[in-house]
C-alpha atoms as an extended CHARMM CRD file, in Angstrom:
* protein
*
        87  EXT
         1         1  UNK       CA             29.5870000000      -29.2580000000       -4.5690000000  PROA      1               0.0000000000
         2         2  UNK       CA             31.1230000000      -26.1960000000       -6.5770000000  PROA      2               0.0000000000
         3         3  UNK       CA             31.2930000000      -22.8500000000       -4.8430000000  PROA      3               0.0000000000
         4         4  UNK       CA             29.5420000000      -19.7950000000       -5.5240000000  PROA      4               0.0000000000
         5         5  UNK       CA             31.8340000000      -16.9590000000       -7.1920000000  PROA      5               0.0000000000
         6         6  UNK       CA             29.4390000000      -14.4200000000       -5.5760000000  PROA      6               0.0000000000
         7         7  UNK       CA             27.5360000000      -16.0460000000       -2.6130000000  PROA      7               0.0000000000
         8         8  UNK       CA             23.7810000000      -14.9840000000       -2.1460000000  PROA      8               0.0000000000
         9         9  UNK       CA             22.8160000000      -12.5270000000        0.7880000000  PROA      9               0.0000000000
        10        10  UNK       CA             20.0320000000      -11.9510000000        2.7300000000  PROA      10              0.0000000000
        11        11  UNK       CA             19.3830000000       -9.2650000000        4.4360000000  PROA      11              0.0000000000
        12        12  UNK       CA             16.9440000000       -9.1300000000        6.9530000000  PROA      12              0.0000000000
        13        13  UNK       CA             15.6620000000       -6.2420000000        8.7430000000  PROA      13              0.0000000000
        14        14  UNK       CA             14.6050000000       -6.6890000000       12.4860000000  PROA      14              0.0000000000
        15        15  UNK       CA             14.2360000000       -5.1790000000       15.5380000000  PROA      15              0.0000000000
        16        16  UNK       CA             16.0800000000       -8.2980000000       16.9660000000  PROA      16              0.0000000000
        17        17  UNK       CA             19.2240000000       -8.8670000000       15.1990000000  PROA      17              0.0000000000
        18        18  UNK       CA             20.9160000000      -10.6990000000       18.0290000000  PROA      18              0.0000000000
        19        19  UNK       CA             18.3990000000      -13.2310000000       17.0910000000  PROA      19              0.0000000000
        20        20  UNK       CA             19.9080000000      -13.9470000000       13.6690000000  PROA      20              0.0000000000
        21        21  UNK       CA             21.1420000000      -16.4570000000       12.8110000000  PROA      21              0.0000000000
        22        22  UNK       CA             18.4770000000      -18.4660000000       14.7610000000  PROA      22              0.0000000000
        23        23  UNK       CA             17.2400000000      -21.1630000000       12.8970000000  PROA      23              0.0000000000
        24        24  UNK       CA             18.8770000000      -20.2090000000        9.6900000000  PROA      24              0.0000000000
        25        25  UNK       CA             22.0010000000      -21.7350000000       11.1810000000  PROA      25              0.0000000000
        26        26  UNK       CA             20.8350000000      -25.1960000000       11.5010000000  PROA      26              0.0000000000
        27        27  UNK       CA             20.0050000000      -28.3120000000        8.6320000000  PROA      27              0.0000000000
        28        28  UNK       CA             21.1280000000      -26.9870000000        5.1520000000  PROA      28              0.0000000000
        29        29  UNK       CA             20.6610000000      -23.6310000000        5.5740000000  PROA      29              0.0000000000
        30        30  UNK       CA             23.1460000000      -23.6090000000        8.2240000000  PROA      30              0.0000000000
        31        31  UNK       CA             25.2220000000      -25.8240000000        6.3580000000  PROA      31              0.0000000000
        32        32  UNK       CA             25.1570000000      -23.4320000000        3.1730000000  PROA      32              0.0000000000
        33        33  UNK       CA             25.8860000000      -20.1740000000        5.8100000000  PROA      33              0.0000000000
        34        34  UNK       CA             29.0920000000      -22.2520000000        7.0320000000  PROA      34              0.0000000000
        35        35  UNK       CA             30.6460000000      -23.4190000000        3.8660000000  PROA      35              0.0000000000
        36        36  UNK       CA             29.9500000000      -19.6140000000        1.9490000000  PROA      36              0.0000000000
        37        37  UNK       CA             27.3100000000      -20.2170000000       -0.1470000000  PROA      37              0.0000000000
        38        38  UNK       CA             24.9860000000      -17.4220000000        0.8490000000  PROA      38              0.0000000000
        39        39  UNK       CA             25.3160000000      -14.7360000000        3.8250000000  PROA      39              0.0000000000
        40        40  UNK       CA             23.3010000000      -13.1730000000        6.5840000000  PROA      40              0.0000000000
        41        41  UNK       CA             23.1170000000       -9.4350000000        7.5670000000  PROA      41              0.0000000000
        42        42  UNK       CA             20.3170000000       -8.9260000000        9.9000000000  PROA      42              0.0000000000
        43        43  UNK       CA             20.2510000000       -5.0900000000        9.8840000000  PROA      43              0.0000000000
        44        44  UNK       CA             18.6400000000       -3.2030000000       13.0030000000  PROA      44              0.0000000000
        45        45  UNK       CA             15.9890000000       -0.8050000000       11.5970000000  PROA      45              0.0000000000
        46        46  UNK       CA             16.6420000000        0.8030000000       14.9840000000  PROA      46              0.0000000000
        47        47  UNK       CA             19.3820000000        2.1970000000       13.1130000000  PROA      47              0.0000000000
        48        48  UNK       CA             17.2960000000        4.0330000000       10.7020000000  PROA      48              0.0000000000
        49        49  UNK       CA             15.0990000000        6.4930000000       13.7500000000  PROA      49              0.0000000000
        50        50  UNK       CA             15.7370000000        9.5950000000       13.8380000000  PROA      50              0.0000000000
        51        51  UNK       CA             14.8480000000       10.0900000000       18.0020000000  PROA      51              0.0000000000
        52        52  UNK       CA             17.1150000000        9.9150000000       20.4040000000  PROA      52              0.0000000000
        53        53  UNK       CA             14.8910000000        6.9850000000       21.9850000000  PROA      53              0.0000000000
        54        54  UNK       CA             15.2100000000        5.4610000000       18.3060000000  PROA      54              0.0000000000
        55        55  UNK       CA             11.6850000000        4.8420000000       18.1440000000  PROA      55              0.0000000000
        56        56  UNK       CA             10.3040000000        2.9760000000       15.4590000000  PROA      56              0.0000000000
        57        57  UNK       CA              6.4910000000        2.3440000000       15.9650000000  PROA      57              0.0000000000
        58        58  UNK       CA              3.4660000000        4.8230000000       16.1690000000  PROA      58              0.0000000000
        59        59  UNK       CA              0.0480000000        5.2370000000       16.9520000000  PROA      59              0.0000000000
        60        60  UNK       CA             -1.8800000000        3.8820000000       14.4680000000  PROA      60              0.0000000000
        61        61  UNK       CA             -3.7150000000        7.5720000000       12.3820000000  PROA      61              0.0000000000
        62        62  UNK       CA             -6.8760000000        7.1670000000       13.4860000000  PROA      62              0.0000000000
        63        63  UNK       CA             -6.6000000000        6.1960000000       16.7960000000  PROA      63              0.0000000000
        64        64  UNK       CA             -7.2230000000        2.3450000000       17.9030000000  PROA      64              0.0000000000
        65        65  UNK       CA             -5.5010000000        0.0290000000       19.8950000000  PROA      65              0.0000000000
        66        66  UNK       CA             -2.2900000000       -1.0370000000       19.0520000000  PROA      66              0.0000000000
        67        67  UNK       CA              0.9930000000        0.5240000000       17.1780000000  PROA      67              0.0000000000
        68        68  UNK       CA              2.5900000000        0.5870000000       13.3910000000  PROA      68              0.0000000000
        69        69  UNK       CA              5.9480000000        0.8490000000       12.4850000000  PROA      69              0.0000000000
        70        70  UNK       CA              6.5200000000        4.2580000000       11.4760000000  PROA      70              0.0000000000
        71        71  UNK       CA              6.8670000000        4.5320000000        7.3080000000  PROA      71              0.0000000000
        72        72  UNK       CA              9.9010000000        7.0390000000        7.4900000000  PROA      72              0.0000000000
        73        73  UNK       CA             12.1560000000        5.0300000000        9.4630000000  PROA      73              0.0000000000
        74        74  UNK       CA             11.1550000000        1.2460000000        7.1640000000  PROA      74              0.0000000000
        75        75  UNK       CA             11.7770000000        3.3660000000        3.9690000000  PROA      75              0.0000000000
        76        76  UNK       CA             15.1400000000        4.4660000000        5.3130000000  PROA      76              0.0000000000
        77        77  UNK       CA             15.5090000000        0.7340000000        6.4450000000  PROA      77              0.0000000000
        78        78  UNK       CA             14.7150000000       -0.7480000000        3.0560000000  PROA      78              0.0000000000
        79        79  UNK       CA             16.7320000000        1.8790000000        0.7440000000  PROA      79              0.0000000000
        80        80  UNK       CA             19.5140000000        0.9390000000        3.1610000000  PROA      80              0.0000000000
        81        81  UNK       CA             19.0210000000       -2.9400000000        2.0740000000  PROA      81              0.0000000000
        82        82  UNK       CA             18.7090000000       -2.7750000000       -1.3240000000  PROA      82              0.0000000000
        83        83  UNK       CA             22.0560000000       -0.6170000000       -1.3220000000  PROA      83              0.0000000000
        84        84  UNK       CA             24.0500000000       -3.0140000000        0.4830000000  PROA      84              0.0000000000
        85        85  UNK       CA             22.6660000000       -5.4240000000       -2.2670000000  PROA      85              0.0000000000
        86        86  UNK       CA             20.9090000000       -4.0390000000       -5.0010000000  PROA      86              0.0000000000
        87        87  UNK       CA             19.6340000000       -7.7160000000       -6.7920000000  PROA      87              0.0000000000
């Protein structure tokens, strides 16, 4: 199989990345992950609030049951992403 000059990455934004990489790392995937042909950043969006509790969820405008993630803080997430690796 011929190597990659520039592997593929995915980055995946999570609130878990101690999960990561999970399931990717097993069958071909994990096979691909081992031998270089792509990579895995699971980035915390955690990272990306601005609170000192580094909350990331809100109540939803409106009211209602439930919570959102809060817009600022997946922008920030995102932008952060697509810089590591902007393809």
């Amino acid at each position: 199989m011929a190597k990659l000059d520039t592997p593929w990455q995915a980055n995946v934004l999570t609130l878990f990345p101690e999960m990561f990489p999970g399931t990717l790392g097993l069958s071909l995937a994990g096979q691909g992950l081992k031998n270089g042909a792509w990579t895995l950043a699971a980035m915390d969006i955690r990272d990306f609030a601005y609170d000192k509790h580094r909350s990331v969820d809100g109540a939803p405008f409106g009211g209602g049951p439930g919570m959102v993630m809060r817009p600022d803080v997946v922008s920030d997430a995102i932008a952060a992403a697509t810089k590591a690796d902007p393809a």
